[in-house]
N, C-alpha and C positions, 0 to 999 in steps of 0.2 A: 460194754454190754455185759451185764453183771448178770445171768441168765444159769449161770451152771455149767454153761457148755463149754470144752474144754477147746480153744485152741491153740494150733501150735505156732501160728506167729504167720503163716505163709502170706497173708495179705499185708500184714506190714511189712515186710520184707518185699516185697512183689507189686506191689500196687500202684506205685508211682509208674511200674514202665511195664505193668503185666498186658497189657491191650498193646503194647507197641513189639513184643513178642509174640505173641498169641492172638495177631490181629483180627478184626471182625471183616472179614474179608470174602472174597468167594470163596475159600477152600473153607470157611466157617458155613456157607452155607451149602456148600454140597455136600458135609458132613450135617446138618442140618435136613437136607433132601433125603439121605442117606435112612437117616434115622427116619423119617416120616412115610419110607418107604416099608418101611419095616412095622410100623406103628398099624396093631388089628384094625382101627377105623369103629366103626357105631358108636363116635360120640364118648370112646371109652379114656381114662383120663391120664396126665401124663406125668410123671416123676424123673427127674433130676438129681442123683449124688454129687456134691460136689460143683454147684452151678457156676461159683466164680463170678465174674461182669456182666454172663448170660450169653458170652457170644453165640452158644448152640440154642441156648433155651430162646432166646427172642427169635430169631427168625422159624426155628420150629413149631414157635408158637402159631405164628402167620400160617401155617401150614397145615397143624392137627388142632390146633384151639391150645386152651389155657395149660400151662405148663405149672406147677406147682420144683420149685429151684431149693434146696438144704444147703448151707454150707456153712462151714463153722467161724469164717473170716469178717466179723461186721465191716473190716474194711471193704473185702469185696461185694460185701452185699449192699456197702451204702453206692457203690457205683452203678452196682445192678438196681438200685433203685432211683438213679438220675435218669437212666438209660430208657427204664421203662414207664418213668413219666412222661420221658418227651416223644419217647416213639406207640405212647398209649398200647405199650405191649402187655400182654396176656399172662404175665409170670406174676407167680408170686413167691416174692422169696421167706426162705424161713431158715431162721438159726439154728440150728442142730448138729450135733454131730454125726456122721452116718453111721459110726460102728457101733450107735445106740439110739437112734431117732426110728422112731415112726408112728405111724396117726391107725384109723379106725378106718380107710376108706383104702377103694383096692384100685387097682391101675392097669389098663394094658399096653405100656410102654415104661420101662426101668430103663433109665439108660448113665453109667458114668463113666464118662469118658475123660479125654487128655489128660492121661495117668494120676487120675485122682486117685482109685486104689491102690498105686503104689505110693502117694504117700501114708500110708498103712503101714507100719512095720514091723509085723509080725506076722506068721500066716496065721496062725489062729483068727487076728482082729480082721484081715482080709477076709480070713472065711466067714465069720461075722457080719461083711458087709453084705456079702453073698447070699447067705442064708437069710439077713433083713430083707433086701431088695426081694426076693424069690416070693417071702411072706406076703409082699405088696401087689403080686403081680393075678390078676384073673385069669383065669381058665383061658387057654388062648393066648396067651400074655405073652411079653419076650420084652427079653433083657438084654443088654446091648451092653457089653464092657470093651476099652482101648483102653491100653496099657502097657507101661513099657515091655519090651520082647528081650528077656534077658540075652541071648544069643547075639539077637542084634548088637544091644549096647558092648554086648565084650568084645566084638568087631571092631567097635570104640575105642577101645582099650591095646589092642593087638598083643594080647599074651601079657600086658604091663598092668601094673596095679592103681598106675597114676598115669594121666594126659589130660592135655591141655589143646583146646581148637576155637577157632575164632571164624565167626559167622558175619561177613558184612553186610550190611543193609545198603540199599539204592540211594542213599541220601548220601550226602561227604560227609565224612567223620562217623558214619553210625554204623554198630553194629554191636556183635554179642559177644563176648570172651568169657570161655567157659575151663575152671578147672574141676577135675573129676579124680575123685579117690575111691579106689574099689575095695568093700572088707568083704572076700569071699565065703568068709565060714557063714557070714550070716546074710550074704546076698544083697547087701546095703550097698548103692552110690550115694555117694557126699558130692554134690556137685555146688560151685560159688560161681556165678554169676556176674558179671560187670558188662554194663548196658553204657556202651558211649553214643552221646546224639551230644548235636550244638558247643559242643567245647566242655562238656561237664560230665559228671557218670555217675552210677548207681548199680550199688551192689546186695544183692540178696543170694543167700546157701538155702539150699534144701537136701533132704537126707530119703532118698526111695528104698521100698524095697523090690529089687526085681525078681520077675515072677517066669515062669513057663508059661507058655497055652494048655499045657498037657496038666498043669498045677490048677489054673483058674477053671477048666474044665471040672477037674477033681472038685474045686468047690461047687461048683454049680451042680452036678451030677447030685451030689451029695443033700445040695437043698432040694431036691427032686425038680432039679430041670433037665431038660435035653440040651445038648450040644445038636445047632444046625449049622452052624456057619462061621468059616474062619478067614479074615482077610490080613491085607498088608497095612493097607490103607484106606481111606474116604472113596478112592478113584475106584474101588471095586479089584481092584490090583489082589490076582491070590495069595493066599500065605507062602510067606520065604522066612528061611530061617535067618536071614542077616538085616530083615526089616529090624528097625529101630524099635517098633512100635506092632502090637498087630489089634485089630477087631475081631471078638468076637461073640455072635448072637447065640440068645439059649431060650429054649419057649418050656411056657408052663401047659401042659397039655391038656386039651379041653374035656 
């Protein structure tokens, strides 16, 4: 897709076995519930950083109407486009990149989630997504970011620079084995990936940059949002500083 748009690879990398990590499953839609609980309502319209397959976007759409999905991966978006032919879902996806996309219409629901902004790596470009998405948002509006929880993942790490852990899946033979390389100065995981199922495997790396809450706040404060709301997780679970991951919603005020 010869568009201009710059990717960085993560759907070729990922795509073969990213729904078999990231399944569309119940905890997809009670993140999904999550979000539409949050979503102002009157028909107002809904944006997606970073959509990937769609697993939040499709069932959110069942939920608040048509979702409009960015991401820079044609591979993930040719999936999110089998997905939402056959389940005649309400997204529409669009090639972009986030730390420079956006359209002419406004929205009161931003939401990018499962650490899309930290594959950002820089904070300036992070705060760039920040102050995009903020732009989008109406009066009223609220913007929803999950993202890695620096704290947490160094929990990961226990004081080391480098580890290694394996996640099995319910199937025989399947499961995740992850190594992770940490460069402090500049807040970067290198993480590589190998996905065993059926006797065979697949390997894709990614490079994040981990963030603070007290950092993402900082952006969002900065693009004139408020900070409302910080969790752990989807489950409603409060913020901990050894969560892996944390949510948190910012509204544009009316």
């Amino acid at each position: 897709m010869d568009d201009g748009v710059q990717d960085i690879g993560y759907g070729r990398a990922f795509a073969g076995f990213y729904d078999r990590i990231f399944p569309k499953d119940a905890y997809a839609d009670l993140a999904a519930q999550q979000l539409a609980d949050r979503h102002p309502g009157g028909g107002r319209r809904t944006l997606e950083l970073g959509v990937g397959t769609g697993r939040i976007a499709i069932p959110l759409a069942e939920r608040v109407g048509p979702v409009v999905g960015v991401d820079s991966s044609p591979e993930m978006l040719e999936e999110l486009r089998r997905d939402t032919k056959e389940k005649n879902a309400a997204v529409t996806p669009v090639h972009g990149d986030i730390r420079q996309w956006g359209d002419d219409r406004s929205y009161g629901l931003v939401y990018c989630v499962c650490a899309t902004l930290s594959m950002i790596l820089t904070p300036e470009e992070q705060q760039e997504v920040i102050r995009r998405a903020a732009e989008r948002l109406e009066p009223g509006g609220r913007l929803v970011v999950e993202t890695w929880n620096r704290s947490g993942v160094l929990e990961l790490f226990e004081g080391k620079d480098r580890t290694s852990y394996f996640v099995p899946y319910p199937e025989p033979g399947t499961g995740l084995l992850t190594h992770g390389t940490l460069i402090r100065e500049k807040w970067l995981w290198q993480a590589s990936h190998i996905w065993f199922e059926g006797g065979t495997s697949q390997v894709g790396t990614e490079v994040a940059r981990l963030t603070t809450p007290e950092e993402v706040d900082g952006f969002a404060t900065e693009a004139g949002l408020t900070p409302v709301e910080r969790l752990s997780d989807w489950t409603g679970k409060p913020y901990e500083e050894t969560a892996a991951l944390f949510v948190a919603t910012y509204a544009r005020e009316e």
